[in-house]
ROGUVO-155849 format. One line per 8 residues: their letters; for each residue x, y, z of C-alpha. Coordinates in steps of 0.02 Angstrom, whole numbers. Example, Ala and Ser with C-alpha at 12.3 -4.5 7.8 and 13.67 -1.06 7.14 Angstrom:
BEGIN
as	615 -225 390 | 684 -53 357
//
This chain:
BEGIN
xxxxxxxx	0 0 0 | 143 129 45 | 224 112 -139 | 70 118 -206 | 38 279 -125 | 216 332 -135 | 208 295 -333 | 39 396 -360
xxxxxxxx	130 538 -248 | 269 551 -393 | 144 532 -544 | 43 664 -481 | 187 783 -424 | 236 721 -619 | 82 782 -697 | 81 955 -613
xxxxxxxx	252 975 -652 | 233 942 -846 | 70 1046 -828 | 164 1191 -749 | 309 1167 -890 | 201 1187 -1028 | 217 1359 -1154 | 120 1463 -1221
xxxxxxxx	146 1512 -1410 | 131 1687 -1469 | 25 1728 -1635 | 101 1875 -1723 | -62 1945 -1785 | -98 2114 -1799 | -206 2235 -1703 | -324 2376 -1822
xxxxxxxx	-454 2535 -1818 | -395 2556 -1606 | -472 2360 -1590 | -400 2210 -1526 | -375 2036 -1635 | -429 1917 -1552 | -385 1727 -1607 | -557 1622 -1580
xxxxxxxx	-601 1467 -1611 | -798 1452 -1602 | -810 1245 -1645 | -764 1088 -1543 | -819 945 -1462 | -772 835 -1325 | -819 662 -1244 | -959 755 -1197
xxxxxxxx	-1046 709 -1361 | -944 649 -1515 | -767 701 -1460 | -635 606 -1409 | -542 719 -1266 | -613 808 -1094 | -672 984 -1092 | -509 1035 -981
xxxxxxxx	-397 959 -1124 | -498 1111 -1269 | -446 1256 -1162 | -277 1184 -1119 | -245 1146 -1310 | -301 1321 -1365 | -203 1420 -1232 | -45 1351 -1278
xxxxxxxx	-89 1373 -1448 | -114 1552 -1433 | -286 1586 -1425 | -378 1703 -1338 | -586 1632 -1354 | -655 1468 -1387 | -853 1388 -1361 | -846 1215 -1336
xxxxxxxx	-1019 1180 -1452 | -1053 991 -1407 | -1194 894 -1502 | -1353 896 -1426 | -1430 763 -1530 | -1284 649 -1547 | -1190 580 -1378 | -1093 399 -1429
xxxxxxxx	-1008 413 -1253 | -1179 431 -1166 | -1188 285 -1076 | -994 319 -996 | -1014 505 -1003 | -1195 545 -913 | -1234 715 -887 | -1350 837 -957
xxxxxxxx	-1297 950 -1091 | -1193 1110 -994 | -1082 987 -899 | -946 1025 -1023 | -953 1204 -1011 | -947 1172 -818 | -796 1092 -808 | -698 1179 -941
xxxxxxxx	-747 1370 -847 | -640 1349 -692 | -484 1311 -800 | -521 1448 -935 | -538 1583 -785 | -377 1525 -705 | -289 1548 -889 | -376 1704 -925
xxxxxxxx	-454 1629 -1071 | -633 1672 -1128 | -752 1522 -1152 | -902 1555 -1208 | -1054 1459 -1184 | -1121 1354 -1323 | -1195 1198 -1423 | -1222 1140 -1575
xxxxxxxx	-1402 1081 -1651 | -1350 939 -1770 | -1492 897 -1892 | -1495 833 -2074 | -1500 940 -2229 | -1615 1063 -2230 | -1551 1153 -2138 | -1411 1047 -2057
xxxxxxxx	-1296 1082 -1909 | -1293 1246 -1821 | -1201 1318 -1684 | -1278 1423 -1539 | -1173 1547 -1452 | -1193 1651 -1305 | -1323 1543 -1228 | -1384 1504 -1047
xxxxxxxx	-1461 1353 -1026 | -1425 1224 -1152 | -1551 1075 -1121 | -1714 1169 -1165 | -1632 1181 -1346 | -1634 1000 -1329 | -1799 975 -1425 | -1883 885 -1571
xxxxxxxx	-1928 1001 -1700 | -1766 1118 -1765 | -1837 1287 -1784 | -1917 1242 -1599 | -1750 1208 -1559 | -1679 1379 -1638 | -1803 1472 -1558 | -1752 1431 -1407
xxxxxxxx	-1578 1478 -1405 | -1631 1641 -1487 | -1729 1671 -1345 | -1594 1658 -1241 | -1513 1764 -1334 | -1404 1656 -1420 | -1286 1702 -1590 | -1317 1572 -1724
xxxxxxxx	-1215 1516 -1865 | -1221 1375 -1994 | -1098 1260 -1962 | -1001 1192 -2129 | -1134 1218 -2246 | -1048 1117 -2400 | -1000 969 -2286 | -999 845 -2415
xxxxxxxx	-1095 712 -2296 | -1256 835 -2324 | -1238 921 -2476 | -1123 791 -2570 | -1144 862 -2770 | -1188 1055 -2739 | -1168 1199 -2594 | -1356 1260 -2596
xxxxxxxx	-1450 1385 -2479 | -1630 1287 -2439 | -1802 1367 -2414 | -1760 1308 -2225 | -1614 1441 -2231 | -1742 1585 -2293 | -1845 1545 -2149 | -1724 1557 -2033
xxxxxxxx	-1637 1710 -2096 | -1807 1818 -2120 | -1840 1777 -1942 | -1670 1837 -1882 | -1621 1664 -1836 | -1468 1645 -1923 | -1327 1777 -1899 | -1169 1698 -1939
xxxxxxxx	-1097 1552 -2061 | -933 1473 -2076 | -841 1507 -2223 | -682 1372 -2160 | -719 1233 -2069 | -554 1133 -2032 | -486 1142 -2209 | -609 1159 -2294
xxxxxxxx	-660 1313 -2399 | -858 1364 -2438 | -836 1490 -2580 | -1021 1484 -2585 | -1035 1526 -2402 | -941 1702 -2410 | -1039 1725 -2562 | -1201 1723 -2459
xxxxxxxx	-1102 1810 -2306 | -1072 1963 -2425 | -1255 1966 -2476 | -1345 1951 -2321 | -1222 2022 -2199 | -1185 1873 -2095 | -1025 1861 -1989 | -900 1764 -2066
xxxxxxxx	-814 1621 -1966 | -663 1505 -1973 | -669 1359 -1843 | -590 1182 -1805 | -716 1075 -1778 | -605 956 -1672 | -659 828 -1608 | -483 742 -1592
xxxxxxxx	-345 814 -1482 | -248 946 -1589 | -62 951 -1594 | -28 1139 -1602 | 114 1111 -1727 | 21 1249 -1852 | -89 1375 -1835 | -271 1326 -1812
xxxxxxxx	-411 1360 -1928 | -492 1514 -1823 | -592 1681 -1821 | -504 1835 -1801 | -621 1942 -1713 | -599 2141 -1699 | -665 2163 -1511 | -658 2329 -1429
xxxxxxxx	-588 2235 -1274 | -542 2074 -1242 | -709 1986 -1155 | -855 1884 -1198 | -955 2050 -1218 | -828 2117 -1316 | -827 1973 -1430 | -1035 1980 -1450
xxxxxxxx	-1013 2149 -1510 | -891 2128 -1629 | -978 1969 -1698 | -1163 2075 -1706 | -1056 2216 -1817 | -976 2077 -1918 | -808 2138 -1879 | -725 1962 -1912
xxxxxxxx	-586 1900 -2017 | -585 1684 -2066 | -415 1603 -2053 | -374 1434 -2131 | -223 1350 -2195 | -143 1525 -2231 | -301 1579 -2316 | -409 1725 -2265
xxxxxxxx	-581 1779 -2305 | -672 1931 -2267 | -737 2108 -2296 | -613 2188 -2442 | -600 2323 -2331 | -567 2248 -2149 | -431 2139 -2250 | -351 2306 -2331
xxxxxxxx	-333 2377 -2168 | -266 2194 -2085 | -165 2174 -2239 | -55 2337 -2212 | -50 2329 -2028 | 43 2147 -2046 | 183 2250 -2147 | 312 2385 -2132
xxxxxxxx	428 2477 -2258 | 504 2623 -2294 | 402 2783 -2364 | 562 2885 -2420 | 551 2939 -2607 | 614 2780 -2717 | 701 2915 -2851 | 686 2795 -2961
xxxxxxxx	750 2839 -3147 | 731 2775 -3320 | 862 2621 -3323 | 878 2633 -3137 | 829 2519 -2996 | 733 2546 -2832 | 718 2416 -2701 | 574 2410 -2568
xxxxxxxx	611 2304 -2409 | 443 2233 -2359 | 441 2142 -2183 | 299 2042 -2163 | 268 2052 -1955 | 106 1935 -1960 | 121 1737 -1959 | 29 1733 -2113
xxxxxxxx	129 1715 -2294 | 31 1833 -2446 | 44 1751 -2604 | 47 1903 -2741 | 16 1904 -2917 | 24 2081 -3018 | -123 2130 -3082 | -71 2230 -3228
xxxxxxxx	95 2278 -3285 | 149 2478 -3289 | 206 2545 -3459 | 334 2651 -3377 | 403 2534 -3242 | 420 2345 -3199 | 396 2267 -3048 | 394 2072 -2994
xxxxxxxx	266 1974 -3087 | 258 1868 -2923 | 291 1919 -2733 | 286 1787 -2590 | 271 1900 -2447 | 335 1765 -2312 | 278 1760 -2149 | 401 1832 -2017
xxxxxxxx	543 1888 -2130 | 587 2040 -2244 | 551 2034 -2435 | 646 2153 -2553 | 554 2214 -2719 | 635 2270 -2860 | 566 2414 -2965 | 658 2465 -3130
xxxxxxxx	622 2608 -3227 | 577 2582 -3401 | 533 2747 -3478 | 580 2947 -3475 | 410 2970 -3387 | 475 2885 -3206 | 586 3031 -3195 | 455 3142 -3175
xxxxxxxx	304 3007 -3069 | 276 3086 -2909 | 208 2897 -2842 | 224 2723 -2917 | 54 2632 -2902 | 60 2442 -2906 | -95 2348 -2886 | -71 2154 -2843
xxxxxxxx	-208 2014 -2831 | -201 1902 -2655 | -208 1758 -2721 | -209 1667 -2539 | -366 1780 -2474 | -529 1772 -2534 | -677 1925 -2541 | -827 1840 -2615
xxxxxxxx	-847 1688 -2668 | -690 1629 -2770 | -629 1809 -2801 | -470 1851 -2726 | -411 2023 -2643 | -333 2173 -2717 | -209 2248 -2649 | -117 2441 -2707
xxxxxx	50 2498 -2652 | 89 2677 -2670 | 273 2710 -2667 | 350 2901 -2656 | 474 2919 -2810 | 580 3069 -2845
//
């Protein structure tokens, strides 16, 4: 009995001490408008329905991934675990809170209504109370997170498991949206891209999201499909009110979707470069040093060549490091341009459907 106990002494002194040890990683993203970015992750499950790690384990994983917000959205409908795992359906939240308080991380209380298609799986944040939202009939169900005041958004509307040959937006969806019941979609879930869901996002002002959707443990080796929300401070409320004004950027396998111009402001604040005159000449060269202070790498493709100067065809504008572009003058009229506009398609982050960003650098000359 006394090694026994002596053994589970050093196992747990063990744990705490690799629990204490661990790090938390820092996401160079950057801040825009007087608003903080914060890194969210609005999607995940646990034992608690189809997932396959405790609640504890999705905060743990996301603060040392970085993150500032998560919801841990379990399945209502669907429980495999139920007969190990018996609770009712906030006992997830519960556990997780006292952890996420203690790491100053924001968890925010949701679930997710898992149906076929029409309509299909959506998530409700914000809520209070999630077994009264466990009932038969969906829109009885949606009703009653909105009356809690819930924040709902289609989860993975081209999940090929419901809509296998074509992304469509049902007579189900109408209903919901004309009666205010749908305020958000996701335009990444995982890795996988919805062109036709930022489509509809643009058109009907819904909030655009990136989430996981984990339901195994994550390693943290890359950065996390995630929502980069523009909060006026960092809490739950500040979150809400971002997500109401759509103020939200998806990320997702270093691609980004969103509102052309929140992603022209994000765009420049990632970068930094000099904005002394170029004096660039006919026959002479210019170089621009572009560091890239974001951890995300823009893939740029010029749009349209300049009669009177050439610059790269192609810029990779790598994450983390500094980028030099060449600019040589071609013509007499660069001695006398004032500014050098170059306009370069995104080809990495996405405005509306399929159609990448634009981008325009003025440069000083002369």
């Amino acid at each position: 009995m006394r090694f026994f106990q002596k053994n589970l002494t050093f196992f747990l002194v063990l744990v705490f001490s690799v629990s204490v040890a661990q790090n938390r990683k820092i996401i160079h993203i950057p801040d825009i408008d007087g608003y903080q970015t914060l890194k969210c992750d609005f999607h995940m499950h646990t034992v608690f329905s189809d997932g396959d790690v405790w609640p504890t384990v999705r905060v743990t994983e996301a603060w040392k991934e970085g993150l500032d917000a998560i919801a841990i959205t379990d399945h209502i409908e669907y429980r495999p675990h139920a007969d190990d795992v018996v609770s009712d359906h906030n006992r997830s939240y519960q556990i997780a809170k006292p952890l996420a308080d203690e790491l100053k991380m924001i968890l925010i209380k949701g679930t997710e209504i898992t149906r076929s298609m029409p309509p299909g799986h959506f998530n409700a944040l914000f809520i209070s109370d999630a077994n009264p939202i466990d009932t038969k009939d969906v829109f009885d169900a949606i009703g009653e997170a909105q009356k809690q005041g819930a924040f709902l958004l289609w989860n993975h509307p081209g999940w090929k498991a419901q809509q296998p040959d074509t992304t469509l937006w049902w007579e189900e969806h109408t209903k919901l949206y004309n009666n205010k019941m749908l305020n958000g979609i996701e335009v990444f879930n995982g890795d996988e891209f919805y062109p036709e869901a930022l489509g509809w996002a643009k058109e009907k002002n819904l909030t655009l999201f990136g989430n996981t959707d984990s339901h195994d443990p994550i390693d943290g080796r890359k950065l996390r499909t995630m929502t980069l929300v523009f909060a006026k401070d960092k809490t739950a409320e500040g979150i809400r009110e971002a997500l109401n004004n759509r103020r939200t950027i998806a990320y997702s396998e270093n691609r980004l979707a969103g509102d052309a111009g929140l992603l022209t402001k994000f765009f420049f604040a990632s970068l930094k470069f000099d904005h002394a005159p170029l004096k660039l000449v006919m026959k002479g060269r210019a170089v621009v040093y572009i560091q890239n202070n974001s951890d995300i790498t823009y893939e740029l493709e010029l749009e349209k060549p300049n009669p009177d100067y050439k610059a790269p065809e192609k810029l990779i504008l790598k994450a983390n490091e500094v980028t030099p572009v060449i600019l040589t003058g071609k013509t007499q009229n660069v001695n006398d341009l004032k500014e050098l506009t170059i306009t370069y398609k995104v080809n990495n982050v996405f405005v509306a459907g399929n159609q990448v960003f634009n981008v325009t650098f003025n440069f000083r000359n002369n």
